[in-house]
C-alpha positions in Angstrom: -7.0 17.4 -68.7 -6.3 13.9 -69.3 -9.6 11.6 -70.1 -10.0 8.7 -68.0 -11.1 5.4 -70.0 -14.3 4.3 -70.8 -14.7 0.2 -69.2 -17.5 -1.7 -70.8 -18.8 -4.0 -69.0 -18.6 -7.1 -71.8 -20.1 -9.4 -69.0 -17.8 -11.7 -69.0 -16.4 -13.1 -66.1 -14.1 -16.1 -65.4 -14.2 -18.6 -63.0 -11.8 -20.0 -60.4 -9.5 -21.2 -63.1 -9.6 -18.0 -65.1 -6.2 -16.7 -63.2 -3.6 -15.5 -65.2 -0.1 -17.4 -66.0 2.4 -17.3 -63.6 5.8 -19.1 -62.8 4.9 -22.4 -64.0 7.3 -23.9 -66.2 5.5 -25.3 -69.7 4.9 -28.5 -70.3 6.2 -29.3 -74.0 3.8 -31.2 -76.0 3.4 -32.7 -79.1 -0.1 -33.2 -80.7 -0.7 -36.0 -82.8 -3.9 -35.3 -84.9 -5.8 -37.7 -85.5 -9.0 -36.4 -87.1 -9.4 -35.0 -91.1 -12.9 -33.8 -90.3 -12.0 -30.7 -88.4 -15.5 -28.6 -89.3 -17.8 -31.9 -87.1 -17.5 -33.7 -84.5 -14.1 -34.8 -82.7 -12.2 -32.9 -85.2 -14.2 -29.9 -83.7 -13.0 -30.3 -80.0 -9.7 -31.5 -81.5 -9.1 -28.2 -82.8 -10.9 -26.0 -80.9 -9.0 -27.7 -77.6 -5.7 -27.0 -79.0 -6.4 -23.7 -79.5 -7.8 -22.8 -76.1 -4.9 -25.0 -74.5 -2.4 -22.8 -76.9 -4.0 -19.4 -75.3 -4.3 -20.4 -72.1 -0.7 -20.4 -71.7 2.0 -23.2 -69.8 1.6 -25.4 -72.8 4.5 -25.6 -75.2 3.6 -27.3 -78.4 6.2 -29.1 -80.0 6.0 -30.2 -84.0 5.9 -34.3 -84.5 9.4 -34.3 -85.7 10.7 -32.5 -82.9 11.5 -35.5 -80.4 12.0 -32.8 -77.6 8.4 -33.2 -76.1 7.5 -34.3 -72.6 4.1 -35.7 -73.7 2.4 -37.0 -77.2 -1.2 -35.8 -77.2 -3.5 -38.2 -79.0 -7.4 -37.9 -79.8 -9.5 -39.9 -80.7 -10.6 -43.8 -79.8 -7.8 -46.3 -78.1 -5.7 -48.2 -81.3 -3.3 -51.2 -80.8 -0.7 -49.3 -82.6 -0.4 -46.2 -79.9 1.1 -49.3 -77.6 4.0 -51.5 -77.5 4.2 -55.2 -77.8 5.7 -55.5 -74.4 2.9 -54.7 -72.3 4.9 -51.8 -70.5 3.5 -48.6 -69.6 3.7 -45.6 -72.3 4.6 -42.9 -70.1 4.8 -39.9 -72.6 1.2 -40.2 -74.0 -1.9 -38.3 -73.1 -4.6 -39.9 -74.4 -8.0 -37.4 -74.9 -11.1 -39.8 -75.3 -14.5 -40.0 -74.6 -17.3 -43.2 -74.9 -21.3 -42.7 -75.7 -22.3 -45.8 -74.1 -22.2 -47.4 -70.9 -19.9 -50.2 -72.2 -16.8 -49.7 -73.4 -15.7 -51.9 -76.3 -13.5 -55.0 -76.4 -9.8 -54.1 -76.0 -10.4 -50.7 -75.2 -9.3 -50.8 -71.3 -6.3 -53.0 -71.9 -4.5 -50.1 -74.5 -6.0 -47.2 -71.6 -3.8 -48.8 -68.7 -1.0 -48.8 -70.5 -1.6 -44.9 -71.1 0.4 -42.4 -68.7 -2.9 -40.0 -68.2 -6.7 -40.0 -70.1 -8.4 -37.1 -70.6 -12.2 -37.6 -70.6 -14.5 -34.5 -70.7 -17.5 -35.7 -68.1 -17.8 -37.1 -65.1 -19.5 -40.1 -66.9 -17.0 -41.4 -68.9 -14.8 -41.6 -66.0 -17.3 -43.6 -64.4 -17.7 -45.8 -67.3 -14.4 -46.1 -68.0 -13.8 -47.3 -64.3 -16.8 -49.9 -64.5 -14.8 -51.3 -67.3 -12.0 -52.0 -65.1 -9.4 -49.2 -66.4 -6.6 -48.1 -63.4 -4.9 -45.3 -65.1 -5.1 -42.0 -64.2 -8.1 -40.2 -65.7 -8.6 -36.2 -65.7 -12.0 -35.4 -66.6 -12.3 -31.7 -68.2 -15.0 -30.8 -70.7 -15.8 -28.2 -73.2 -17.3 -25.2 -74.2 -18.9 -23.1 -77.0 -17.3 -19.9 -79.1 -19.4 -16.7 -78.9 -17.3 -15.8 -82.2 -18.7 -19.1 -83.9 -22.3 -18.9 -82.2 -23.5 -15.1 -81.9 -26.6 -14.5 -79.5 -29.0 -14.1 -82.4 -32.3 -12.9 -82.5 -35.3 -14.8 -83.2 -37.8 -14.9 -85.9 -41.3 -13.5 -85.2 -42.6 -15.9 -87.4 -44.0 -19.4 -85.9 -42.9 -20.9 -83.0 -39.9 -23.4 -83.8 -38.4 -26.6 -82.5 -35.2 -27.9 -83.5 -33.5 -31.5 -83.3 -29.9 -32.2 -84.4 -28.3 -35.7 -84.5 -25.8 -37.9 -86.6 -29.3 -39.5 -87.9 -32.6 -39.7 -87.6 -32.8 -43.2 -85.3 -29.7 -42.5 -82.9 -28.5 -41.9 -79.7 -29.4 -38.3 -80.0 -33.2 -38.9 -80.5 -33.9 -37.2 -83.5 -37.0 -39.6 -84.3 -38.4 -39.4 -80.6 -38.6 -36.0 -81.2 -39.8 -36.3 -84.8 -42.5 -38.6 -83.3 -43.8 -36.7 -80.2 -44.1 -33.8 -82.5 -46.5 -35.1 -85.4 -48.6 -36.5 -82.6 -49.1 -32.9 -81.3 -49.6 -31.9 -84.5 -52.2 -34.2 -85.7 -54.2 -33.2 -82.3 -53.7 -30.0 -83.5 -52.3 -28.9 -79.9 -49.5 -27.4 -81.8 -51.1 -25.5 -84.0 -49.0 -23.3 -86.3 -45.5 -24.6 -84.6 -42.8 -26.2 -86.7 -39.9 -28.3 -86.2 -36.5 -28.4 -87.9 -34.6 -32.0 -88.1 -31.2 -31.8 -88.7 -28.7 -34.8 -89.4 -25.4 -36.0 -91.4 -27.7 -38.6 -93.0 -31.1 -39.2 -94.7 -33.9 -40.3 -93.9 -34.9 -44.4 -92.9 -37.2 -46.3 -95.4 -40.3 -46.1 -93.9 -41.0 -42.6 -95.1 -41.4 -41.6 -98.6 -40.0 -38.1 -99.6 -40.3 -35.2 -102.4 -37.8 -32.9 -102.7 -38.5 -29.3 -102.9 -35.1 -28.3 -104.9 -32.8 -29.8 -106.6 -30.1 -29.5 -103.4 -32.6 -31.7 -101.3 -32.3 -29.2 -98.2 -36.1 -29.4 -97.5 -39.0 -31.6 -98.5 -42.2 -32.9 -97.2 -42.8 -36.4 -95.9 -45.5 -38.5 -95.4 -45.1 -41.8 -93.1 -46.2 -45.1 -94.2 -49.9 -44.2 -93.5 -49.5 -41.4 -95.7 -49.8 -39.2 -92.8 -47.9 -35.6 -94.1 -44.9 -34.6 -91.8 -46.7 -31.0 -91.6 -44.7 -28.1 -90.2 -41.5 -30.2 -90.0 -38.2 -29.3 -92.1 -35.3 -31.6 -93.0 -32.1 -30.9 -93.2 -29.0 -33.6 -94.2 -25.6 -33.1 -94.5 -23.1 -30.7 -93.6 -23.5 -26.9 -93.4 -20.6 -24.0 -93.2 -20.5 -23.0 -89.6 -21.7 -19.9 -90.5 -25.1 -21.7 -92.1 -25.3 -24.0 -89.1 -25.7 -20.7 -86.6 -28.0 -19.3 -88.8 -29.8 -22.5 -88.9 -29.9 -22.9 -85.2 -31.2 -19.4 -84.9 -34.3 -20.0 -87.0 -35.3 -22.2 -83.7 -36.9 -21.4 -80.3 -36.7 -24.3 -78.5 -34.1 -27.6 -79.0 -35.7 -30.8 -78.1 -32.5 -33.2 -77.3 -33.1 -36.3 -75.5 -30.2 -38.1 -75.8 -29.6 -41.4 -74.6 -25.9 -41.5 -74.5 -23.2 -38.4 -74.6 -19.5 -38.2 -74.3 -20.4 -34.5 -73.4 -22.8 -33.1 -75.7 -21.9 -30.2 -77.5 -24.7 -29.4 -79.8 -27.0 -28.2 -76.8 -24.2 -26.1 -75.7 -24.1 -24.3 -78.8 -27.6 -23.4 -79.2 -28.3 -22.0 -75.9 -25.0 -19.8 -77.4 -27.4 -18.1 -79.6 -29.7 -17.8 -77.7 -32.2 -20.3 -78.1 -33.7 -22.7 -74.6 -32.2 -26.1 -75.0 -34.3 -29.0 -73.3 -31.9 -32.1 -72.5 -31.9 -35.3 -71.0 -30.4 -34.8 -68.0 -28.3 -38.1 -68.2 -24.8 -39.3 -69.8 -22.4 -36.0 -70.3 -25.0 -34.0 -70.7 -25.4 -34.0 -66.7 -22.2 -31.7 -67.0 -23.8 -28.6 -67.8 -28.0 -28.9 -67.5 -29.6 -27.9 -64.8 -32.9 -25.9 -64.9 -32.1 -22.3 -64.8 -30.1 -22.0 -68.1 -32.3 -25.1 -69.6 -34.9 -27.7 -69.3 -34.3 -30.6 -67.9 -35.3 -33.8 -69.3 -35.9 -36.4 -66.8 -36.3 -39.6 -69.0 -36.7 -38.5 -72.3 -39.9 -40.2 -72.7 -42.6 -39.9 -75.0 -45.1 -38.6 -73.0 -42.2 -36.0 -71.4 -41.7 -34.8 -74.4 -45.1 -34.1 -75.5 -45.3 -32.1 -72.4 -42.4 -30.4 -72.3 -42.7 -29.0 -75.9 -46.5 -28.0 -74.8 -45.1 -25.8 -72.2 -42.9 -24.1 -74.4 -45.2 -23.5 -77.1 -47.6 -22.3 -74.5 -45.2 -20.2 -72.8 -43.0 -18.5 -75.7 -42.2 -15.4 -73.9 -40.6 -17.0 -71.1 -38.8 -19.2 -73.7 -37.7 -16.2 -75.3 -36.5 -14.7 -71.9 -34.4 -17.9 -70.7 -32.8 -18.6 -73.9 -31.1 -15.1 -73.6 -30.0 -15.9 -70.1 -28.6 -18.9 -71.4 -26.6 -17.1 -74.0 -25.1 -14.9 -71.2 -24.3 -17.9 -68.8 -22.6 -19.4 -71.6 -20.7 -16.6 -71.9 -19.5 -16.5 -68.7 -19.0 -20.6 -67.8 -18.8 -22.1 -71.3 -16.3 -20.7 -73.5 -13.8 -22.2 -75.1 -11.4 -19.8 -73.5 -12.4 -21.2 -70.1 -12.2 -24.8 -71.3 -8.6 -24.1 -72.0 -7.9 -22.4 -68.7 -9.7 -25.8 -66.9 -7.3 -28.2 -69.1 -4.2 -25.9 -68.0 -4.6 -25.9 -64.9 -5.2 -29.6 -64.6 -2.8 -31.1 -66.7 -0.4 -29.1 -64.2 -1.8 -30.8 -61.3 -1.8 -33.9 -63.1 2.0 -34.4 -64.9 3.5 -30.8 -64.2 7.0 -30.4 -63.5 
């Protein structure tokens, strides 16, 4: 008697673009990489988009010194030297970029209409890009996080944690609003035994004064210049193995990110991955992917919001618990890599296809 197969549901489940490959000839192209610093940042997506376009099949790379491309695929910001001096339209370049501000820089519009097509990954970059008076065609297709990079972990049973990640501690990603909102929880002593990590590439600004607990400077305490102690709050510079920074995301409950200003905002992404409930500023690229089922939408990001927001959570950990494993599923299912890929195939052959 022949045994019929066991199917395991993996619950994974692809979208409208998620359709397999068929009769579309590839489009041949040549990426031009841009980025050393593959393990942060841009070199991240730049790597990680490659590889999903790669699998997603329809897309041929070619080497750089193979002239027999279609189209040159360039990251990173607009440069003078990706255009020529005749003012004529490029027509073999895709350009991939993305802008954190609501103002692009000086120049910046004059190379991207000379560009055959920009890739953006939100909604608001097109938008800012337009304000700024670029004409080109843009095709706006985001990102996604890697299940195989950011397991659903488990959390600890021991205090309740927050978690902030940003470039540094006064930036764009509020890292110091955060840092802020919490020590005046803490000093109420609303938060009780609660704890928050801050995580950044760089150290700390002047105004506090710090004591290293080891000799690699991965956690200290701080006092501020009233010689107030930073209770219950770790910092963490630098850059970690991948590995580390999952681990380290998994020691939190809750992120706190109320970012002023995203391309698309991966970091979010990634910890709801995990398993962890993100709270985000529902504004700049963020917008993409927050909405309040999966997350917790910031509205403005202020003090006051925050204060609040991180007092329902700590008030309400079991429900925290429960969303940030729905989040991990629905990440699973709408924000993968894989699907990222899928998304950029099937648009680039909309866009330029043959």
């Amino acid at each position: 008697m022949n045994e019929q197969p066991v199917v395991v549901d993996t619950g994974l489940r692809f979208s409208s673009y998620g359709v397999r490959w068929v009769d579309m000839p590839a489009i041949r192209i040549c990426p031009c990489i841009t980025s050393k610093a593959l393990q942060i940042g841009y070199g991240r997506v730049q790597a990680h988009l490659l590889d999903a376009l790669e699998s997603a099949g329809g897309i041929e790379f070619a080497e750089e010194t193979d002239f027999r491309w279609d189209y040159r695929l360039f990251f990173g910001w607009p440069r003078s030297w990706m255009i020529g001096h005749d003012k004529e339209l490029v027509g073999d370049i895709i350009f991939h970029t993305m802008w954190e501000h609501e103002v692009l820089p000086p120049g910046w519009a004059d190379v991207l209409n000379r560009i055959q097509l920009i890739w953006v990954p939100s909604k608001w970059c097109e938008q800012t890009f337009r304000a700024a008076g670029v004409t080109r065609p843009i095709m706006v297709s985001g990102y996604g996080a890697d299940p195989l990079e950011f397991p659903h972990i488990k959390r600890p049973d021991g205090p309740f944690t927050f978690i902030v990640i940003g470039h540094a501690l006064e930036d764009r990603k509020g890292a110091f609003a955060v840092w802020k909102a919490f020590n005046k929880l803490k000093f109420k002593g609303e938060l009780k035994d609660a704890r928050l990590i801050v995580k950044t590439q760089k150290g700390l600004f002047d105004d506090l004064h710090i004591r290293l607990h080891d000799k690699d400077g991965n956690s200290f305490q701080a006092k501020d210049s009233h010689g107030n102690k930073a209770d219950g709050v770790d910092f963490i510079f630098g850059t970690m193995p991948q590995k580390e920074y999952a681990l380290m995301m998994a020691r939190a409950h809750c992120m706190v990110y109320p970012q002023v200003g995203e391309g698309f905002g991966l970091i979010p992404l990634e910890f709801a991955c995990t398993g962890g409930l993100a709270m985000v500023h529902d504004y700049a690229g963020c917008s993409e992917y927050v909405d309040n089922r999966h997350m917790v939408k910031l509205d403005n990001a202020s003090e006051q919001e925050l204060m609040d927001k991180m007092l329902w959570a700590y008030a309400n950990q079991d429900e925290v618990t429960k969303r940030g494993a729905a989040a991990a599923a629905w990440v699973r299912t709408e924000w993968t890599w894989e699907l990222a890929g899928l998304r950029a195939r099937q648009l680039l052959h909309e866009k330029i296809g043959r």
